[in-house]
C-alpha positions in Angstrom: 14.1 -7.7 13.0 13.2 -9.1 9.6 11.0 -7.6 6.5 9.4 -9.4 4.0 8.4 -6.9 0.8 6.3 -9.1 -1.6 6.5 -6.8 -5.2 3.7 -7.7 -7.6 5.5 -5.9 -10.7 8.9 -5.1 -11.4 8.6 -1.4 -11.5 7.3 -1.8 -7.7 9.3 -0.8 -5.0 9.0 -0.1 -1.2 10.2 3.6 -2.3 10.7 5.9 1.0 9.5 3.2 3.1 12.8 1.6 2.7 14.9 4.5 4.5 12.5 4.1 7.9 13.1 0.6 7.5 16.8 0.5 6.9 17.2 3.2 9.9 15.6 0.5 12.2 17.7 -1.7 11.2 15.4 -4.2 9.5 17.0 -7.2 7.8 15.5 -6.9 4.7 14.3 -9.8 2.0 12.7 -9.4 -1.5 10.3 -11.6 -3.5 9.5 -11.0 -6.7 5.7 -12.3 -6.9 5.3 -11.1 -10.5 8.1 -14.3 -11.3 6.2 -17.5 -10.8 9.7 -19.6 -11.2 10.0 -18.8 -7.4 7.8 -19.8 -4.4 7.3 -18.4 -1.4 9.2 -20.5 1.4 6.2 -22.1 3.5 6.9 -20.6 7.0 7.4 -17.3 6.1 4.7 -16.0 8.3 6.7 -17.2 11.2 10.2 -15.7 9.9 9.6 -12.6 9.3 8.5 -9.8 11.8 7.2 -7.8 9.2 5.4 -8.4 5.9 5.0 -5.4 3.3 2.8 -5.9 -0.4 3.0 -3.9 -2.7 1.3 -2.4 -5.8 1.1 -4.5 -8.8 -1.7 -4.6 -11.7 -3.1 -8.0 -10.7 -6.7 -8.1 -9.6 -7.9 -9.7 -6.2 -11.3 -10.4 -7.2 -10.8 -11.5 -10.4 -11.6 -15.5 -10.1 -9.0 -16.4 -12.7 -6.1 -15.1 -11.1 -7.4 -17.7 -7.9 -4.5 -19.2 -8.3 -2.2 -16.7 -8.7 -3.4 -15.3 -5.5 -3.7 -18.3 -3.4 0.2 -17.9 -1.8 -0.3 -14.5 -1.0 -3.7 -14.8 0.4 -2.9 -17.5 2.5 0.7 -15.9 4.0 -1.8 -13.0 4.6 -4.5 -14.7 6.3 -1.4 -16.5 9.1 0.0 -13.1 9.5 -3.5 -11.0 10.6 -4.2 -14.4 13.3 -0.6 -13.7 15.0 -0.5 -10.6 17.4 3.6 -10.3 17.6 3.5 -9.3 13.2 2.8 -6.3 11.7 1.8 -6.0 8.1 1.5 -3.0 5.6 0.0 -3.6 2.3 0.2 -0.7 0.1 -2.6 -0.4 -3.4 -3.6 -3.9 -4.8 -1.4 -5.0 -1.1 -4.1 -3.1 0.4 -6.8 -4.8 -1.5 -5.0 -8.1 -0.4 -5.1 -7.6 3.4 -8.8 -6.2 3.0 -9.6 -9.7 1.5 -8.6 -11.7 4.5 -10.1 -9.3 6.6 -13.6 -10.1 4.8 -13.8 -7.2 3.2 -15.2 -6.2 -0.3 -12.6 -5.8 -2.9 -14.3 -4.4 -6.6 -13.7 -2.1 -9.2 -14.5 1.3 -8.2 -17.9 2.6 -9.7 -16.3 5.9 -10.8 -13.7 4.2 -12.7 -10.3 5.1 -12.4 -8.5 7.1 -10.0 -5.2 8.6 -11.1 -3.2 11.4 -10.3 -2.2 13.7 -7.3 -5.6 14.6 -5.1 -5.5 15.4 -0.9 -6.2 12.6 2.0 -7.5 13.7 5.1 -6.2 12.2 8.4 -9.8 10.6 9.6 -8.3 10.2 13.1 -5.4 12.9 14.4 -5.1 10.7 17.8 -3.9 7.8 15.9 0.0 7.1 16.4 0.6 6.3 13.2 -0.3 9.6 12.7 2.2 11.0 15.4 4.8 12.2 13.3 3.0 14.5 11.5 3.1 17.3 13.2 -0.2 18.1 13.1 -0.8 18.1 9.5 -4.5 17.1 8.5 -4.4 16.7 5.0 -1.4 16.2 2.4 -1.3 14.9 -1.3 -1.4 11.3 -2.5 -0.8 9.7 -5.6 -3.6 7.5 -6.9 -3.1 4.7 -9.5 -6.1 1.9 -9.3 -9.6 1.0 -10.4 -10.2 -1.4 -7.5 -11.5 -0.3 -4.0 -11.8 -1.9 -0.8 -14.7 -1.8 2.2 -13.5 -1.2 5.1 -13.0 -4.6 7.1 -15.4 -5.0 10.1 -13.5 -4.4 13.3 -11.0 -1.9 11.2 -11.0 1.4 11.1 -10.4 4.2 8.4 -7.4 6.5 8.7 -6.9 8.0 5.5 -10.3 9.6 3.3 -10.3 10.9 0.0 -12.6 12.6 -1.8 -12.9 10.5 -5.5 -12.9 7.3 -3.4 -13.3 7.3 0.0 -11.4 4.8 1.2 -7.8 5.2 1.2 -6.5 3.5 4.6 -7.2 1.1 7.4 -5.8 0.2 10.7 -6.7 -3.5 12.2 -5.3 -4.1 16.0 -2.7 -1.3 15.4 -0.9 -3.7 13.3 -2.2 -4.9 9.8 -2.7 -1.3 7.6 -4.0 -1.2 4.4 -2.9 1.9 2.2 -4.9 2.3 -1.2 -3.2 5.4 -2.1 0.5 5.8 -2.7 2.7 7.6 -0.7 6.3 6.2 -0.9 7.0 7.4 -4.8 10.5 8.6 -4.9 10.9 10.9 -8.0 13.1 8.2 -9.8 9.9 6.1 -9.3 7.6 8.3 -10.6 9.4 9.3 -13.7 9.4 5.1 -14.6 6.1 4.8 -13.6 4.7 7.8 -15.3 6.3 5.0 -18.6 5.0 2.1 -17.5 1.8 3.0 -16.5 0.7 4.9 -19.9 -1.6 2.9 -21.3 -4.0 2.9 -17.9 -2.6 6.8 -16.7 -4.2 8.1 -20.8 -7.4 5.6 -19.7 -8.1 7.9 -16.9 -7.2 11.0 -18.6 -4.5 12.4 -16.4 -2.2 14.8 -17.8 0.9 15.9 -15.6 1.2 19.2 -15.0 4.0 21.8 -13.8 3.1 21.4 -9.9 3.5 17.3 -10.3 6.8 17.5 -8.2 5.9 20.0 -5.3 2.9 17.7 -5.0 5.5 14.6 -5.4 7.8 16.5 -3.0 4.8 17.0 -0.5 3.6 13.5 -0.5 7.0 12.0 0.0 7.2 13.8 3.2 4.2 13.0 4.6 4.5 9.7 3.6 8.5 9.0 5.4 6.6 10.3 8.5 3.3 8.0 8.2 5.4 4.9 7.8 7.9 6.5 10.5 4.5 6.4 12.9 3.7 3.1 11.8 7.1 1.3 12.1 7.3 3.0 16.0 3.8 1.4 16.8 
């Protein structure tokens, strides 16, 4: 099988996802969105079994990044009409796939949400959900401003408590993950560089129990993508 992992900034990576993928044996291809020198080939909603997008800091909504957009949206848009894909868009990727759904995309009336707070499974009976062993809630890490609605015909998987809406399911296939779960610790510690300016905006301050949470997260999150590659 073939993946597809779109990354919207350099510092973007498919993190632990890339283990569950590699043990499947998933052929795997990279395109760097962020570098507008390169263009995505035309039928790559037909090579590719699997599509992943990533975080990055563009905005969806924003009207003058149309253009920017209009690639990624479209490549979306083929892959939630054709029933053999499966797609998993992970923060503004989330945002991405809950456009083409018809869903609301806008910034977040609370303003930021950054940090380490708990999700709660909305539905235990879901299999992407199988792998968890029972466990209800577990830590996410949060870094965004923008929010989706949930798309009609979707359904919520994932709840927080700052902003609700922190993963979808469409046709057991197209998820949207606003949170982030795949943050190896390598990851975090660029992140936690790059992502100063916005992380000081929302007054975040890391504190000693950043890496049990890190550590906590990272294991739920290899078992939720575990769940959702086995679908």
């Amino acid at each position: 099988m073939r993946c597809l992992i779109v990354r919207f900034k350099d510092c973007e990576g498919p993190g632990t996802l890339l283990d569950s993928l590699q043990a499947r044996n998933y052929r795997i291809t990279y395109h760097n969105a962020y570098d507008e020198r390169v263009h995505i080939v035309p039928a790559a909603h037909q090579m590719f079994d699997l599509v992943v997008f990533l975080g990055g800091p563009q905005t969806v909504h924003d009207p003058n990044q149309h253009k920017f957009f209009r690639p990624w949206l479209e490549l979306a848009s083929h892959l939630v009409t054709m029933r053999d894909k499966k797609v998993i868009g992970i923060c503004l990727g989330s945002q991405i796939l809950a456009t083409v759904l018809g869903a609301k995309v806008y910034e977040g009336e609370k303003g930021p949400e950054v940090g380490f707070s708990d999700v709660k499974v909305a539905d235990p009976s879901h299999p992407a959900f199988a792998k968890l062993n029972g466990m209800t809630t577990f830590p996410a890490f949060h870094l965004h401003e923008d929010v989706f609605e949930i798309p009609k015909g979707a359904n919520r998987l994932l709840e927080g408590s700052f902003y609700q809406n922190q993963m979808f399911e469409f046709e057991n296939r197209i998820f949207g993950i606003q949170c982030h779960l795949e943050v190896t610790e390598p990851m975090f510690g660029v992140w936690k560089n790059v992502h100063a300016e916005f992380i000081k905006k929302a007054g975040w301050i890391p504190g000693p129990e950043m890496e049990d949470l890190r550590s906590q997260m990272e294991r739920a999150g290899r078992s939720l993508f575990e769940g959702i590659l086995d679908i």
